[in-house]
N, C-alpha and C positions, 0 to 999 in steps of 0.2 A: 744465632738469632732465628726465630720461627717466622718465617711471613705470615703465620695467620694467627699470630698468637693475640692475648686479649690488649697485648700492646704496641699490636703491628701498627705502623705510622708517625708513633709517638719517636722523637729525637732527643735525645739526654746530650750534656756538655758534662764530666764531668773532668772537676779542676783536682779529684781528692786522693791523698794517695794513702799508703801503711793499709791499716786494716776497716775501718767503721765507713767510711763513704765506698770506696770500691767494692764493699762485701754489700751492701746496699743499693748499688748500679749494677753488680753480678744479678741480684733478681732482678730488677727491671730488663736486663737484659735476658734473661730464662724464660722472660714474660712475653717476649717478642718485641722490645723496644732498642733499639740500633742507639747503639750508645758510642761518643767519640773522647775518647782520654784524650785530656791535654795535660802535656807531661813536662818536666822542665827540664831545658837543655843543659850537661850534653847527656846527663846520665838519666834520667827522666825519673819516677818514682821512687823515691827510695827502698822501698821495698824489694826491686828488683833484684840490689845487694846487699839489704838487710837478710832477708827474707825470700829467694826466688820461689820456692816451693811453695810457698803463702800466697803471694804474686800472681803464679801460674793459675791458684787455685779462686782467685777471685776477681779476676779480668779475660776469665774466657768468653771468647764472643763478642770481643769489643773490637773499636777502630783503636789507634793511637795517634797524636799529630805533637809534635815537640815543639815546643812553642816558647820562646824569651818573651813574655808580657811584656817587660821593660824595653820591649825594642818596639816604635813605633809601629813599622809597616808589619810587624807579626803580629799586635796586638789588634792593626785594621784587618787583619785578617781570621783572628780569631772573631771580630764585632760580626763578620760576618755570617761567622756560623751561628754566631745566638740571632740572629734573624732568621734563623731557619729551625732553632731549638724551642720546645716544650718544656723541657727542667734544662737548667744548670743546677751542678751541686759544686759545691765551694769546702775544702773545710781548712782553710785558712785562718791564723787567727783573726780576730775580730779588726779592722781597719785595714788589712792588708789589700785586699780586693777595690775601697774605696781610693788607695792613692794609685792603681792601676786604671782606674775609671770604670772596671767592670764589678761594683756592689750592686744592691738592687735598687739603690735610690737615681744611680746615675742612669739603667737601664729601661725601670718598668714604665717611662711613659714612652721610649721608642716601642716598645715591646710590652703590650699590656694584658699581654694573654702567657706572659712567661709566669712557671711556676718555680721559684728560686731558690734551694738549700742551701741553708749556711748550717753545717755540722762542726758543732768544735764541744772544747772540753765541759766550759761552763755558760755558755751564752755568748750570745752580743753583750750583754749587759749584765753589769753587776760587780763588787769590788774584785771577783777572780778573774773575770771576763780575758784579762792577760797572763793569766797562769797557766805555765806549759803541764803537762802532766799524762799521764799512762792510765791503761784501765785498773789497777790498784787504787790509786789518788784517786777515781771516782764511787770506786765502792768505799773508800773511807769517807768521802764529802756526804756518800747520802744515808751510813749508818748501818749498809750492809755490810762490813769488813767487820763491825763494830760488834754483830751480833754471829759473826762466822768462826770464830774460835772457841774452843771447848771452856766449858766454864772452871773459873779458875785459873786458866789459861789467858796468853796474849792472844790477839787479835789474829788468825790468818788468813789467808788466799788458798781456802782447801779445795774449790773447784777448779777441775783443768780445761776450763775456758774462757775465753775473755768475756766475763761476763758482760759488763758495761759498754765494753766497742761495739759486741752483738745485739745487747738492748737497743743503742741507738742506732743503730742500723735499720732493726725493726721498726723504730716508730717512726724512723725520716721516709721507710717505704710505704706505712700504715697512713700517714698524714699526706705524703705526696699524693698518692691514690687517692685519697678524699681529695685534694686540690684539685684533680687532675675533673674527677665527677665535678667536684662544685663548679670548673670551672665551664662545662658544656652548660650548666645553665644561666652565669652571670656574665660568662665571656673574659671574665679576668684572672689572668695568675694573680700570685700572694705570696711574700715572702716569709719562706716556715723557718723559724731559730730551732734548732736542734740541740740540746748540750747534752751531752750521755751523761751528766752526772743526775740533772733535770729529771732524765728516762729512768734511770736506776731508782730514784728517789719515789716517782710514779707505781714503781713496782714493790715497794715497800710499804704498800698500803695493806696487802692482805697483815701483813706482820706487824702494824703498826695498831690494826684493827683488833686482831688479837694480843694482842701483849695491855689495848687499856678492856680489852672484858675480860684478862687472865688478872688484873689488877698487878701486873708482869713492871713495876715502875724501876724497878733495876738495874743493869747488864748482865749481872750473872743471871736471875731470874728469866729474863731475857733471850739469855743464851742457851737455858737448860730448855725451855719452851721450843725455841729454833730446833738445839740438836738434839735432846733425848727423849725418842720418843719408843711406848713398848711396842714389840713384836716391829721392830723399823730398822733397817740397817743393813750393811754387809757384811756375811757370816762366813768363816775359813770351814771347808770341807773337808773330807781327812783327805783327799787327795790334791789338797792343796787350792782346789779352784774355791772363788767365791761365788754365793748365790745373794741375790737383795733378795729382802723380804720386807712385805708389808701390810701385816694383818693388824690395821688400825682397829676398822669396825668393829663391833662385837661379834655381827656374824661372820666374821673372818678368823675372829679371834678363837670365835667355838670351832669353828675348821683343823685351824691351828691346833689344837687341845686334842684333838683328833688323830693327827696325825706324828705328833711330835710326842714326846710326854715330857709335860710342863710340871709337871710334880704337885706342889702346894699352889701355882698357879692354875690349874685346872681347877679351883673349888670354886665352887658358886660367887663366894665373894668377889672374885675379878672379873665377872661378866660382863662389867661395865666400863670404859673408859677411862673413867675418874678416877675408878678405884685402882686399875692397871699405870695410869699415869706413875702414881706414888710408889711404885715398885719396876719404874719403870727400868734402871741398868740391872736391878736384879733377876726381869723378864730377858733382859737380849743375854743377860750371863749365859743361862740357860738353857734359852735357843741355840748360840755358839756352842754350848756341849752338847747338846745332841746332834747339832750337827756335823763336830767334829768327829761324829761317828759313821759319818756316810759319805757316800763317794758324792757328788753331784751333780753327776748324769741320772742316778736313783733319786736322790730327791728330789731336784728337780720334775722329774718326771712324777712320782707321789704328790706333789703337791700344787702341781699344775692340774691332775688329774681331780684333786679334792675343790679346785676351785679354790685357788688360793692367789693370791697378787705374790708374784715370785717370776725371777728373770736372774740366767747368768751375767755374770758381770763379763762382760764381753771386752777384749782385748781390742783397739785400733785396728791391729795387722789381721784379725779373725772379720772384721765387719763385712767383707765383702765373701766371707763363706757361709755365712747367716743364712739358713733359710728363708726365715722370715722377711729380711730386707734384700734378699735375692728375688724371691718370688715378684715382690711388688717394685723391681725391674729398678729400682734406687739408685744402685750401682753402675756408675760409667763403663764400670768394668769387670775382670772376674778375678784380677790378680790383688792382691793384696795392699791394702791403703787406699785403690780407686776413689776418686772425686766421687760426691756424692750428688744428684740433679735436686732440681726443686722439686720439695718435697710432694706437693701439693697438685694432681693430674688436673691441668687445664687444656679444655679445648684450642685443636689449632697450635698447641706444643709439642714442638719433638725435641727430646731431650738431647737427642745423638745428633743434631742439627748446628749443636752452640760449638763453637769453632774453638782454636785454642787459643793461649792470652799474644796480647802482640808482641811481639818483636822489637827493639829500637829500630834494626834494620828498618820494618815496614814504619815503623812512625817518622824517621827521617826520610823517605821516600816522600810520605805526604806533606811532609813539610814543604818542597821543590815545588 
């Protein structure tokens, strides 16, 4: 926690455990805001032994206190601390917090300046409202699962991150921060519904936007629009590594033409977008053979120096030998896999300040 950071003073409660609320109170807490896990007894977050290295990596800097809701004199003494809290975050499913007496119907007129997370899958409300489910089930619910396999192909999960836990994440830290302003000027919290399927569904807008001016009414059409796109993709080098490329623009395109030889694509008629679209896996064919003729430290270099949108494809275990992401001090650390800090230099934050995730030990301490 930073004492001067932009969220020095502010107090969080959080009730949430796995990945989408914890990964959500880790910024707040990077922000400078003293954040207190309430964990359930005797093994407290499940994460800890689903997941510890996930765990470690998004409850550093927090308090922890173990706490049985369902036992009277713990649960007066949790009331106590939301007397003294800013946010609660919850991600319970929907009624569980109401037969404990701590939702936000039962709270916000003791407490009218609390600002109140409920994170779950699909809302407070709605016929899913009680459906359990993982961040796969939410990218299928909002249509991005739908449009992420090769066309022709079944449907997959080709990115290697949770997309949907980390969306919502974002926007329960994006909304709370506006609660947090609105509420210096009306004096009252507000209880924000979060559902990551909701958030996902939200970010489907660029793509929904484009698929009705692409007149795209299909899935496969759909699909091919999402993934194939010319001069876009990750290309095998002869020495094995891969480079991304991505010479959409035109003027990237004539860069490209430049530097590569695009053969019958180099002629006049592909200068354009439209016209490259229509040829578009017979352009990455292309680019892959020529690139399978170079090492990737040389092109790389060639075509970072032509001004071209190009980056190796960087391995986890390399991230913390980066120049680029060394330079700008990213890294917790220097050894390899290191945590990574908020991304974002704010005044009044030190990164190297945020302490490491709690212990049961120290949370059954606080409990006493």
């Amino acid at each position: 926690m930073s004492a001067g950071g932009p969220l020095a003073g502010v107090t969080v409660l959080d009730f949430s455990e796995l990945l989408p609320g914890p990964f959500f109170t880790q910024n707040l807490a990077e922000m400078g805001a003293r954040v207190i896990k309430i964990e359930r007894p005797p093994g407290g977050d499940n994460a800890r032994r689903m997941g510890p290295g996930g765990f470690e990596a998004v409850n550093r800097g927090k308090l922890s206190l173990l706490a049985d809701l369902k036992d009277e004199a713990q649960r007066a003494r949790v009331h106590e601390l939301v007397a003294q809290a800013d946010v609660l975050v919850e991600s319970y499913r929907p009624g569980v917090m109401a037969r404990l007496g701590l939702d936000y119907a039962s709270l916000r007129d003791r407490f009218p300046r609390l600002v109140y997370v409920s994170l779950s899958g699909y809302g407070q409300q709605g016929p899913w409202a009680q459906l359990p489910g993982h961040d796969i089930n939410y990218l299928a619910a909002s249509g991005a699962l739908a449009v992420s396999g090769e066309p022709g192909g079944p449907p997959t999960q080709n990115f290697g991150l949770p997309v949907a836990d980390l969306c919502g994440s974002m926007y329960a830290l994006s909304s709370t921060l506006a609660a947090l302003l609105q509420r210096e000027r009306t004096g009252r919290g507000q209880h924000l519904d979060v559902a990551l399927a909701d958030c996902v569904l939200h970010w489907m807008n660029p793509r929904l936007g484009a698929y009705r001016a692409d007149g795209a009414d299909s899935l496969e059409r759909q699909r091919a629009s999402t993934q194939l796109k010319p001069a876009y993709g990750s290309f095998r080098c002869r020495d094995g590594q891969h480079l991304s490329v991505a010479a959409l623009e035109d003027h990237f395109w004539a860069r490209l033409c430049g530097v590569l030889d695009m053969g019958e694509f180099a002629h006049e008629s592909y200068r354009s977008l439209g016209a490259r679209k229509k040829q578009a896996q017979a352009i990455n064919d292309r680019i892959a053979q020529q690139l399978a003729t170079r090492d990737s430290a040389e092109a790389f270099e060639t075509m970072a120096r032509n001004d071209l949108p190009v980056a190796p494809v960087v391995s986890p275990a390399d991230l913390a030998a980066l120049p680029q992401f060394a330079q700008r001090g990213l890294l917790n650390g220097a050894e390899a896999l290191s945590l990574v800090r908020f991304p974002v230099p704010l005044a009044g934050v030190d990164p190297s300040a945020l302490g490491d995730a709690p212990g049961l030990d120290n949370a059954r301490q606080l409990l006493q």
